[in-house]
C-alpha positions as CSV (number, residue, x, y, z in Angstrom):
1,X,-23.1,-44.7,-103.6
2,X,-21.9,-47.9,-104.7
3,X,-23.6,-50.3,-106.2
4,X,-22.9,-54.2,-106.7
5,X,-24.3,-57.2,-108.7
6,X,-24.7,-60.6,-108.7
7,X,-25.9,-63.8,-109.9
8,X,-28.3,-65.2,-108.0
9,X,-30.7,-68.0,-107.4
10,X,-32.0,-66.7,-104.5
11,X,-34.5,-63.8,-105.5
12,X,-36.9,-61.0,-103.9
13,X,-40.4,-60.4,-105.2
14,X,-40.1,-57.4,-108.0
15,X,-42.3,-55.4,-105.2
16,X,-39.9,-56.4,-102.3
17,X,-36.2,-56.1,-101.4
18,X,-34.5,-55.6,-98.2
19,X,-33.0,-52.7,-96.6
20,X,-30.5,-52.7,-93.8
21,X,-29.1,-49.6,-91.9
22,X,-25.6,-50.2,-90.4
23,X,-23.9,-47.7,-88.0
24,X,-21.2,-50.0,-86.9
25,X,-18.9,-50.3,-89.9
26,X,-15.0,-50.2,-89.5
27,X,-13.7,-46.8,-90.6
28,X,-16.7,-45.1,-91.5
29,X,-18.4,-42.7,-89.5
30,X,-22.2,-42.8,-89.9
31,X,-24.4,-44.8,-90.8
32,X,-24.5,-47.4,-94.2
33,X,-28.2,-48.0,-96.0
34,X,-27.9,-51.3,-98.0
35,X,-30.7,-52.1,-100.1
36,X,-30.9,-55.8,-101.4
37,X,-33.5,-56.1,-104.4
38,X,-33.6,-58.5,-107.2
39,X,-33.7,-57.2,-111.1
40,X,-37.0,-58.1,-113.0
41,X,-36.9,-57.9,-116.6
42,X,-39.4,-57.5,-119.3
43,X,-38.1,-59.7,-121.9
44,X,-41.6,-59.9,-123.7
45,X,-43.0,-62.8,-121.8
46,X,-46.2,-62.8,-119.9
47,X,-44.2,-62.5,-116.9
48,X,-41.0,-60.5,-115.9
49,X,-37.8,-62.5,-115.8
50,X,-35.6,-62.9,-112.6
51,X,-32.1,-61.6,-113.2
52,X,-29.2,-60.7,-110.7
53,X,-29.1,-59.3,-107.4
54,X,-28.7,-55.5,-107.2
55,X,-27.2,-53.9,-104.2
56,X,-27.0,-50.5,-103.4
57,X,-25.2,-48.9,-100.5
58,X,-25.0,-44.9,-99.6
59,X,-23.4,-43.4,-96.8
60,X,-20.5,-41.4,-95.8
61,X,-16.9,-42.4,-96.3
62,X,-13.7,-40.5,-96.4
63,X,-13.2,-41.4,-99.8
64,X,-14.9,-43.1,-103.2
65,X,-12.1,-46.2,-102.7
66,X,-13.1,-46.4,-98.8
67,X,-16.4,-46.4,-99.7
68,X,-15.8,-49.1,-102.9
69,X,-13.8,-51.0,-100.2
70,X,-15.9,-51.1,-97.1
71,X,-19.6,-51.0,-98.9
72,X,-18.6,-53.9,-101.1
73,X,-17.5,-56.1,-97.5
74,X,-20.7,-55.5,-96.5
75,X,-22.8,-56.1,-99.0
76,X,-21.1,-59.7,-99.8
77,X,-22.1,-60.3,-95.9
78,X,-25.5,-59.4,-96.7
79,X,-25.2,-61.5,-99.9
80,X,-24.2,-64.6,-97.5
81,X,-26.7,-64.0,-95.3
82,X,-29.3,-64.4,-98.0
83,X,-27.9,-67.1,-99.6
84,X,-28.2,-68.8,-95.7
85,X,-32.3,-67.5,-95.7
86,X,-33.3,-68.8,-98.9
87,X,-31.4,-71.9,-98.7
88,X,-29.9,-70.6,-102.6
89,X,-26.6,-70.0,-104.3
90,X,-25.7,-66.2,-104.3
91,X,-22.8,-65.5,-106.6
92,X,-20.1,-63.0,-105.2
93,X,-21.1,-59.4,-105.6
94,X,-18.9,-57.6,-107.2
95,X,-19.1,-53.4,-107.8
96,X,-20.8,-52.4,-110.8
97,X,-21.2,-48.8,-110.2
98,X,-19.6,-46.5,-107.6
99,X,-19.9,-42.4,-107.1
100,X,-19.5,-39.7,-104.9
101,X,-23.2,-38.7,-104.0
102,X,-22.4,-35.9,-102.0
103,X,-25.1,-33.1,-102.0
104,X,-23.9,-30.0,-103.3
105,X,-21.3,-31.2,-105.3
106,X,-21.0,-30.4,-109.3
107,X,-18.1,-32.6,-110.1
108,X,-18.3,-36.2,-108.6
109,X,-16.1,-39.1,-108.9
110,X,-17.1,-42.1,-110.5
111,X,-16.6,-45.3,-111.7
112,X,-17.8,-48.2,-113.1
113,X,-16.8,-51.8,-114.3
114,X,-18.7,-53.9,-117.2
115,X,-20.7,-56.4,-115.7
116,X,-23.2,-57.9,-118.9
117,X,-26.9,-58.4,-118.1
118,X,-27.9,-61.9,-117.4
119,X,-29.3,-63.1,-120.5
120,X,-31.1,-66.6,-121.3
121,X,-33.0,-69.2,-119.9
122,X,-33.5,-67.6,-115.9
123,X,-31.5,-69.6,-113.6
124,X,-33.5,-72.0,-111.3
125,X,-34.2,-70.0,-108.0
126,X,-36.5,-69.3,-104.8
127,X,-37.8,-66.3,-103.2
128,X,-36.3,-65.1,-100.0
129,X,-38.8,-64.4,-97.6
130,X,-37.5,-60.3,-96.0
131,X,-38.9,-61.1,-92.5
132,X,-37.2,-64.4,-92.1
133,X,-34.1,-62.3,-93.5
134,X,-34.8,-59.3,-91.0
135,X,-35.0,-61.9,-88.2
136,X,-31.5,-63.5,-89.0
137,X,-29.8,-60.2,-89.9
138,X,-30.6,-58.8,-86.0
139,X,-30.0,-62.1,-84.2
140,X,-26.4,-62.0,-85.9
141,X,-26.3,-58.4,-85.2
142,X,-26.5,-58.8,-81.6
143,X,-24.6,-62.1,-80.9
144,X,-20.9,-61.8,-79.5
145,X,-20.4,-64.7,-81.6
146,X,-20.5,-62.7,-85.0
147,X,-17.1,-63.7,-86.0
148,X,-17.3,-67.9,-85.9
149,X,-20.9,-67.2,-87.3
150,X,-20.1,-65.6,-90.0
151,X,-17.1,-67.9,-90.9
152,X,-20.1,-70.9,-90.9
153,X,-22.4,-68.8,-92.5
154,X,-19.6,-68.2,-95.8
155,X,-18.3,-72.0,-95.5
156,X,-22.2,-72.8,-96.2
157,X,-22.1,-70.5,-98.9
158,X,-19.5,-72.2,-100.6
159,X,-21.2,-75.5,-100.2
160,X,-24.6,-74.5,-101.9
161,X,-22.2,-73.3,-104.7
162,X,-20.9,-76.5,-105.2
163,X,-24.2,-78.1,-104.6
164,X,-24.1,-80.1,-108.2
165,X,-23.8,-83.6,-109.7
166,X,-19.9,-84.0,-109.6
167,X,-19.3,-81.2,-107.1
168,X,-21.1,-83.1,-103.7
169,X,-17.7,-83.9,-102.1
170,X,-16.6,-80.4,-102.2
171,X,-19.9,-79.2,-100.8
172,X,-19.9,-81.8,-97.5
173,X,-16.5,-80.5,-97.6
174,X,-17.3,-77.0,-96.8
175,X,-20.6,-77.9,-94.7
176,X,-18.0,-79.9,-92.4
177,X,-16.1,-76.9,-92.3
178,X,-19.3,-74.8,-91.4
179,X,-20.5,-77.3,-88.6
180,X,-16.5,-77.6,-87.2
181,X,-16.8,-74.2,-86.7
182,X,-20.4,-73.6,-84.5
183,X,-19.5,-77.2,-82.7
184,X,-16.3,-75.5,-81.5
185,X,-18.2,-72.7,-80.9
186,X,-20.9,-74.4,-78.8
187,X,-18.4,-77.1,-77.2
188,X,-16.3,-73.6,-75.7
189,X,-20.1,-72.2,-74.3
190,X,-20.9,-75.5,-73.1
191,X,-17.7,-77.5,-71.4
192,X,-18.2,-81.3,-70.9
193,X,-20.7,-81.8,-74.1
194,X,-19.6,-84.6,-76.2
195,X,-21.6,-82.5,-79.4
């Protein structure tokens, strides 16, 4: 099990979350459950407060390091696929908690790293809609063009985070780089388009 946090403006309702099943991860035989959710918090308001992203991966792996290693890829994926649905900065993930959840087992390795609770005012945010996510997650899943995709998908990423007053040049920086790459993509499916 390893589980990774997040800041994150883009947010699932406390009731909702997503959960994707992988089976095709590099070095890891069986299948991966990620489960995306955001963290409500009852800070004494009438509502519950937005905090981070939470997300938890099980599955087999030779090793808790392979597992830290190869979860933690494909969670940030999942965290730039979100970022990409909700149209919201997602901060990087990085591993909060990670341990051998092996059944049967009566001594398990484990680790963790201090990550503080988001405290404050609750950063400005939208709710990410899990069917439009579902939808994009198996479109990507089953297109040959995962690779350039993805490479788009993380230069937009970088643009929303630099989506601020003073910070514009370096975000139409990175969404240049993001259309460069799906133009050379479609100009390679498509020969003689001047797009």
């Amino acid at each position: 099990m390893v589980v990774l946090r997040a800041p994150s403006s883009a947010r699932f309702k406390p009731e909702e979350g997503q959960e994707i099943s992988l089976s095709n991860l590099p070095g890891i035989a069986g299948t991966v459950r990620l489960r995306l959710r955001t963290r409500w918090v009852d800070e004494g308001f009438e509502a519950l407060i937005p905090r981070e992203l939470w997300i938890e991966a099980l599955g087999p792996a030779p090793s808790l390091d392979e597992a830290v290693t190869k979860f933690s890829a494909a969670g940030r994926f999942l965290a730039t696929i979100l970022a990409f649905c909700a149209n919201a900065t997602v901060g990087t993930p990085e591993v909060h908690i990670a341990y051998d959840a092996s059944a049967g087992r009566t001594e398990r390795e484990f680790m963790e790293v201090f990550l503080p609770d988001e405290r404050g005012l609750p950063r400005e945010g939208r709710l990410a809609r899990t069917d439009e996510f579902s939808d994009v997650f198996k479109k990507l899943d089953e297109s040959d063009e995962l690779q350039r995709i993805n490479c788009a998908l993380q230069q937009y990423d970088l643009a929303l985070r630099y989506w601020y007053f003073g910070g514009e040049w370096l975000a139409l920086s990175h969404l240049c780089g993001s259309g460069g790459t799906y133009q050379s993509s479609y100009q390679e499916r498509m020969p003689g388009s001047r797009y």
